[in-house]
N, C-alpha and C positions, 0 to 999 in steps of 0.2 A: 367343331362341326366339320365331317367330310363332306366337301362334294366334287362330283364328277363332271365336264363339261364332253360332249362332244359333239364335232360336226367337221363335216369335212372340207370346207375352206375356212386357213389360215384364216384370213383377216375377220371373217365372225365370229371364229372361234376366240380370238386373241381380245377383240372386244367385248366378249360375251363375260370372259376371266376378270377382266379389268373391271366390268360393273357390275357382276359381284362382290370384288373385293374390295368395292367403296362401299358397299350394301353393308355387308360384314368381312371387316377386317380381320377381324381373328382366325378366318375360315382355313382352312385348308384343302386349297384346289389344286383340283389334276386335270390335266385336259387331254383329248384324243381325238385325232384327227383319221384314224383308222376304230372303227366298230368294234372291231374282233376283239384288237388289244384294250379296248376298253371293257368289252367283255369278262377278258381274261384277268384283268385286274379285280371289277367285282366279285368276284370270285375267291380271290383272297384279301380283298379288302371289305371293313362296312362301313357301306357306305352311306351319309345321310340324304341326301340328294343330289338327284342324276338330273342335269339338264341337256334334254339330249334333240338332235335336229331332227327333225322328221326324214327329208330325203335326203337316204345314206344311200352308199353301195360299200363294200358289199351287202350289208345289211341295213338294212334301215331301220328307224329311230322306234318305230313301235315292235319289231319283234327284237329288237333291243333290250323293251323294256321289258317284254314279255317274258325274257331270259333272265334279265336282273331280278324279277319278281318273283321268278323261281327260287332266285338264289338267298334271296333276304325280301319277303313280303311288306316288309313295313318299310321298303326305299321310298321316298318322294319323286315319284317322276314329275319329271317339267318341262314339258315341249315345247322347243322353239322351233317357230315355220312361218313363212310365208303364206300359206296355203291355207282356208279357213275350212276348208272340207273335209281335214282330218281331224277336225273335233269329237266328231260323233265315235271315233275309232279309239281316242285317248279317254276317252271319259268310259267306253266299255272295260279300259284296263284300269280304272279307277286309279288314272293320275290323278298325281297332288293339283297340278298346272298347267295353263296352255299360255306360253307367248307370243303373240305375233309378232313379227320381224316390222321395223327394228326394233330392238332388244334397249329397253330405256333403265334407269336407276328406277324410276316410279314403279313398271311392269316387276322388277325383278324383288323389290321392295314388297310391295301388294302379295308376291305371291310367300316369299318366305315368311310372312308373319302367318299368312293363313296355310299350314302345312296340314296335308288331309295326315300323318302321323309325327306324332312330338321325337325330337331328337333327341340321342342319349344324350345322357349331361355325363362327361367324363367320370368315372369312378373317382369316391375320394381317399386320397393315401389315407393308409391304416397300420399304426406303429405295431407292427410284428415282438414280440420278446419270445426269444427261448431260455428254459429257467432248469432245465433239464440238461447237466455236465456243469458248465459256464452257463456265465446269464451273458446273454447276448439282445441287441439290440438292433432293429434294421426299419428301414422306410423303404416302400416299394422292393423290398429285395436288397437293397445297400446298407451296410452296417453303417450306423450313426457314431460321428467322432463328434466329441463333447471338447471343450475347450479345458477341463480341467478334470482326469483320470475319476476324483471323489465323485463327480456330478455321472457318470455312469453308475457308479454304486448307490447314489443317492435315489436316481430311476428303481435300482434294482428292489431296494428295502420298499419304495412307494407299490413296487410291483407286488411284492410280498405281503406287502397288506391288505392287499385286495379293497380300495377305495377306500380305505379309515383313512380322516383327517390324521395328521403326524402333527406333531409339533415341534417346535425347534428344539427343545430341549431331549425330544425323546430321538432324536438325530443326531444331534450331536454324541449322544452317548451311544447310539448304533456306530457312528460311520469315527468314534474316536476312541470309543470303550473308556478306559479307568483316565486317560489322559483328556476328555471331554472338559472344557474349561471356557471361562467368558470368552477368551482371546478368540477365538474359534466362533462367535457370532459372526464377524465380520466375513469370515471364510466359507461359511453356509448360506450368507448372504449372495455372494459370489457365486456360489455353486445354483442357487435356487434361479439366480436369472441367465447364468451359463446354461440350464438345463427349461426354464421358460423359452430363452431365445433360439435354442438350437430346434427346440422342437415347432415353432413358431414358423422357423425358417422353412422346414419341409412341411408346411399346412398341416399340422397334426397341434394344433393350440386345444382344439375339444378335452384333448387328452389330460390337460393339465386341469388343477384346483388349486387356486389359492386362497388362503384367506390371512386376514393378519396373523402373526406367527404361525400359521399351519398351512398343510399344503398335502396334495394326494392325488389318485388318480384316478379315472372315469374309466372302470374294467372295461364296462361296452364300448369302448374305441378300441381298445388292444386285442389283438390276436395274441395268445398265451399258452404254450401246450399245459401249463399247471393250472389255469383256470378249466382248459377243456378235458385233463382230468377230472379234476374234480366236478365236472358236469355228467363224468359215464362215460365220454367219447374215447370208444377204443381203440384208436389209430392214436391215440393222447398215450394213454395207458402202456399201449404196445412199446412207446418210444420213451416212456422211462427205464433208465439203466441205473440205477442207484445211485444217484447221482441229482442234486438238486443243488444252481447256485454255489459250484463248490467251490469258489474262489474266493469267497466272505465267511467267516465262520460264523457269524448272528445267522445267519441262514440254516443251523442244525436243527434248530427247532424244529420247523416247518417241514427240515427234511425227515424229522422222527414222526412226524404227521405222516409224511406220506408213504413212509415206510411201511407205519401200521393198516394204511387205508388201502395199499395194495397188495 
């Protein structure tokens, strides 16, 4: 949750932060004691709610809002003021809220539960693969490091399958070929919660399936330029270069699939 405070003495302003961020801790507050720069900030920020003083200079608090509401309609504005008279003037700009000074946990409580618009809820990461040259792997834009080399390759075959349960045995002979052997249980053991927990770690658990010996993955969480071919998508299409996965040779298959199909 963003929010903005402004007002132009210090010490309201500085209390006003403070009981907020008892209200909700997790927030993240700006505060501005100058109009303008607050302004100018909305403008490249979004914001979720603006708590903003009524008597400003240079600008004051409602054509404040009137400018934030240009800039992102669905801000919360929340007026804090002294003054009971400027009610009828915030509620024409269909604020979320009106405080009256002074500014209580209760006041500031009461209003963010009742916000006249719901806040975003942060985007949720979503395991990106590219299958197209190398298979590669990222969260938010950052390649994912696996705690044991095989457990990327292991992602990659699960990626390959597009959601079919695997089973251990048909992995061991992917990720071992002709040398796949019991010994090697304990080793994909390893790799299965190397590759649970890594993904775990950057909030991407949806992604995963397990079931006793088998395990796979939920396409609709991955971003995949090889899925989004195979859906039509010609910005997918455009950006194969003959090339799929080429760093695994089990992966020819798929790539004589995709050969034919483009």
């Amino acid at each position: 949750m963003k929010i903005m405070t402004v007002d132009n003495e210090k010490l309201a302003l500085d209390g006003l932060g403070r009981t907020i961020a008892k209200v909700v801790p997790d927030a993240e507050i700006t505060a501005f004691r100058d109009p303008q720069k607050a302004l100018e900030y909305g403008r490249n920020e979004m914001i979720d709610i603006a708590f903003l003083d009524i008597n400003m200079f240079p600008l004051n608090g409602v054509e404040l809002a009137k400018q934030l509401k240009k800039i992102n309609p669905a801000v919360n504005i929340i007026f804090t003021t002294g003054y009971s008279e400027y009610t009828g003037e915030a509620m024409k700009l269909h604020a979320s809220g009106y405080i009256m000074k002074p500014v209580t946990m209760e006041k500031v409580k009461r209003e963010i539960e009742d916000l006249r618009y719901p806040v975003r809820k942060p985007a949720k990461p979503k395991l990106t693969v590219q299958t197209f040259g190398n298979f590669e792997a990222f969260a938010n834009g950052e390649p994912i490091h696996f705690g044991y080399t095989k457990t990327k390759e292991l992602l990659a075959y699960l990626v390959d399958r597009r959601g079919s349960l695997c089973t251990n045995g048909e992995i061991m002979a992917i990720l071992w070929e002709d040398d796949a052997n019991e010994r090697h249980t304990s080793y994909l053991k390893n790799l299965r919660k190397d590759l649970k927990n890594t993904l775990e770690g950057l909030d991407l658990s949806d992604v995963l399936i397990q079931r006793r010996g088998m395990i796979g993955i939920v396409p609709d969480e991955i971003e995949c330029d090889y899925y989004d071919c195979l859906a039509g998508k010609q910005e997918a299409i455009m950006s194969y270069g003959g090339e799929y996965m080429a760093q695994y040779s089990w992966a020819e298959y798929t790539h004589g699939e995709l050969e034919r199909l483009i």
